[in-house]
N, C-alpha and C positions, 0 to 999 in steps of 0.2 A: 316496352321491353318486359318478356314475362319470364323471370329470374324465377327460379323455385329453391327454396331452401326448407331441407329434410335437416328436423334436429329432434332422434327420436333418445329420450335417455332408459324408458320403460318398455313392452311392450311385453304382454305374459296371459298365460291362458290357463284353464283347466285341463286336466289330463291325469286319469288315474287316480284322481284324488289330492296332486300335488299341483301347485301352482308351478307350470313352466316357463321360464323366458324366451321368447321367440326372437326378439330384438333389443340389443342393447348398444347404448351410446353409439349411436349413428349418425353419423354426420354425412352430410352430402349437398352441394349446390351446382346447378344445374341451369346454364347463363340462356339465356332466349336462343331459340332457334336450333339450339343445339340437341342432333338424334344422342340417343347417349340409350347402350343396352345394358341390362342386367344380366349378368351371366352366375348361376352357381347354380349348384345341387341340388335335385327333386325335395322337397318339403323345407328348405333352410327358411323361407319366408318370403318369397319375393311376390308373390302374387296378395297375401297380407299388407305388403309394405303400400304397393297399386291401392287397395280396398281402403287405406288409412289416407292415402292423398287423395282419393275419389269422397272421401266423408262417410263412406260405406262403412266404418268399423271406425269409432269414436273413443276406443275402449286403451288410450295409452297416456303416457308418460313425457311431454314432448309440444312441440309445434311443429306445423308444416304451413310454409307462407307460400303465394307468389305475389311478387310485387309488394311483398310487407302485410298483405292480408290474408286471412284465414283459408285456405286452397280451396276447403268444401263448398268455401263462397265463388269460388269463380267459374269459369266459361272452360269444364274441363271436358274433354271428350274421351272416351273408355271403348276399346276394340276389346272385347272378351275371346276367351277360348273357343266358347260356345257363339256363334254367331247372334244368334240371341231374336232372329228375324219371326214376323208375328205372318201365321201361318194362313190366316184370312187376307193377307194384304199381297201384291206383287211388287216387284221390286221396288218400282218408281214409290211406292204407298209408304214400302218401309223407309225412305228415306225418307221422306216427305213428312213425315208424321214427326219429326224433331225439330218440327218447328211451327212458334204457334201460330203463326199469322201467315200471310199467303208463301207458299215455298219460292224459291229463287228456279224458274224454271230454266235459266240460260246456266245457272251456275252446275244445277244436275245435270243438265245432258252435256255438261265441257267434262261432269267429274265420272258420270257414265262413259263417257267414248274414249276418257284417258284410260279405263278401267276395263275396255273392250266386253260392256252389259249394255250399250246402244241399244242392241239389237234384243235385248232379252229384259228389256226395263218392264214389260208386262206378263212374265211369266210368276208364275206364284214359285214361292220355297220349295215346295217340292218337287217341280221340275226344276231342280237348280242341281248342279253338282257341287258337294261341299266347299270346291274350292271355289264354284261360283260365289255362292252364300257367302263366303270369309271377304269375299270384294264387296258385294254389298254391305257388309259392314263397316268397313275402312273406309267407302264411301260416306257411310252413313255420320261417320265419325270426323273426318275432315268437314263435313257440307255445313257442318257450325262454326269452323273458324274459329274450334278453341285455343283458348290462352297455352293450355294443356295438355296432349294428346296420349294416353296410355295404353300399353297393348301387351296384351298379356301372353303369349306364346300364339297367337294368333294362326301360324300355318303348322300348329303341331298336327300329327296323325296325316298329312297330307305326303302323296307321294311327293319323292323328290324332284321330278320335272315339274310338278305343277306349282309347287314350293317355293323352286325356283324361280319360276315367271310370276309369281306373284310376287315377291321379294323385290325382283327388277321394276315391276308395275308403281310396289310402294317406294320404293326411291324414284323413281322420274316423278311421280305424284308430289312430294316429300320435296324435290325439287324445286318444283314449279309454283308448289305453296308452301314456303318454309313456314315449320312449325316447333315448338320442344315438344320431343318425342321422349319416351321414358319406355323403354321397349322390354321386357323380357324373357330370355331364354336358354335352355341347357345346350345350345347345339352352335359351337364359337365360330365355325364357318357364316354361319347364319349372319351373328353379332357383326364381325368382320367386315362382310358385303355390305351390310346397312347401315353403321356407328360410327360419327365422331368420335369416339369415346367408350373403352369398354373400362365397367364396374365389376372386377369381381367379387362375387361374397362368398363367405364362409357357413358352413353348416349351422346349424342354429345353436344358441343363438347368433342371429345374422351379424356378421360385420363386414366390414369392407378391407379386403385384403388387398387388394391392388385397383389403381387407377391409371389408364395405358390409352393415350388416344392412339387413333388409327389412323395411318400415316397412309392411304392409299387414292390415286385420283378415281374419277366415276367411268372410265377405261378397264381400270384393274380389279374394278367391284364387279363387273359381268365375265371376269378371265377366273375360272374355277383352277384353273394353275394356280394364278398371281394369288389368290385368296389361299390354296392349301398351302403356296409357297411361307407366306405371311403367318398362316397360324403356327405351321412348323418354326418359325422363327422366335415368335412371342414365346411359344413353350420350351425353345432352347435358352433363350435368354432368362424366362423364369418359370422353374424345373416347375416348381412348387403349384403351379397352376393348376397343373393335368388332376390335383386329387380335390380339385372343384368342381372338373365338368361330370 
């Protein structure tokens, strides 16, 4: 069971000449298995917060566990903004290449054909359309089987149809290999469709202002009604919310 527990009491930066706090006393646990989105305001810290559980930024005040040890130590996987795909390699390559010994070739082409890149597992990156590339990375990111899986606004800048078929893509994925996901984004339809569990934050420094699981079946997650129905309800029940997104 891979339990994560955020207990950040520092986190502060340069700016201007003055030491800024980006994060303070933050608490948060986060049970196995469980999708769970970050939702708040451009720059409040939430892609920082990803960078300090990935061991990427060592520079605070705090512990991050899973399983009672140190996160940077573990088996975590990280879905970036930027796809992040190495431009000498084709698809099958960029997967493949995370891992050091012979790759699992039955498990890529189950996580290719769930990902509908079957057919496009030998094209290089730039024949890919962005929204291709952002699958290849999700892929890339699940085919380790981390304890952990992080993702950082992943289908930001993408239109909205293709947005949304990806979204559906990574929940029947998400599904099929349940994982803790730590997802984040500014856009609560989004959260809605895909969460267990939404986190709101607050402007910086970041804190946690509301914690609201999602109460919806995997029915209701692909009905863009039932979802706009749902967010209009969370924000009538709490007003306070709307000056987070």
């Amino acid at each position: 069971m891979s339990q994560l527990i955020i207990d950040i009491q520092d986190k502060s930066h340069q700016g201007g000449g003055l030491n800024q706090q980006t994060i303070a006393n933050f608490k948060l646990q986060i049970p196995s298995h469980q999708f769970v989105c970050l939702v708040g305001p451009s720059g409040c810290g939430k892609t920082t917060l990803l960078n300090m559980i990935a061991g990427l930024d060592q520079q605070y005040q705090g512990q991050i566990l899973i399983n009672q040890q140190p996160a940077a130590a573990a088996h975590i996987g990280y879905v970036f903004q930027n796809p992040r795909l190495l431009p000498w390699y084709n698809v099958r390559q960029n997967i493949e290449i995370v891992f050091p010994q012979t790759p699992p070739s039955e498990l890529i082409d189950s996580l290719l054909e769930s990902m509908q890149l079957l057919d496009a597992q030998h094209r290089h990156p730039q024949r890919l359309s962005l929204g291709m590339q952002r699958r290849v990375s999700i892929i890339r990111a699940f085919a380790i089987s981390p304890k952990l899986l992080l993702m950082d606004e992943p289908f930001v800048s993408l239109d909205a149809p293709t947005a949304r078929q990806i979204r559906q893509q990574l929940y029947k994925l998400w599904l099929s290999r349940p994982h803790t996901v730590l997802f984040v984004t500014h856009d609560l339809r989004e959260a809605i469709a895909l969460a267990d569990r939404l986190i709101f934050l607050s402007a910086s420094p970041m804190r946690i202002c509301a914690d609201i699981p999602v109460k919806l079946n995997h029915l209701q997650r692909n009905d863009a009604k039932a979802i706009e129905d749902y967010r209009q309800h969370l924000l009538d029940q709490h007003g306070e919310l709307s000056k987070l997104l």
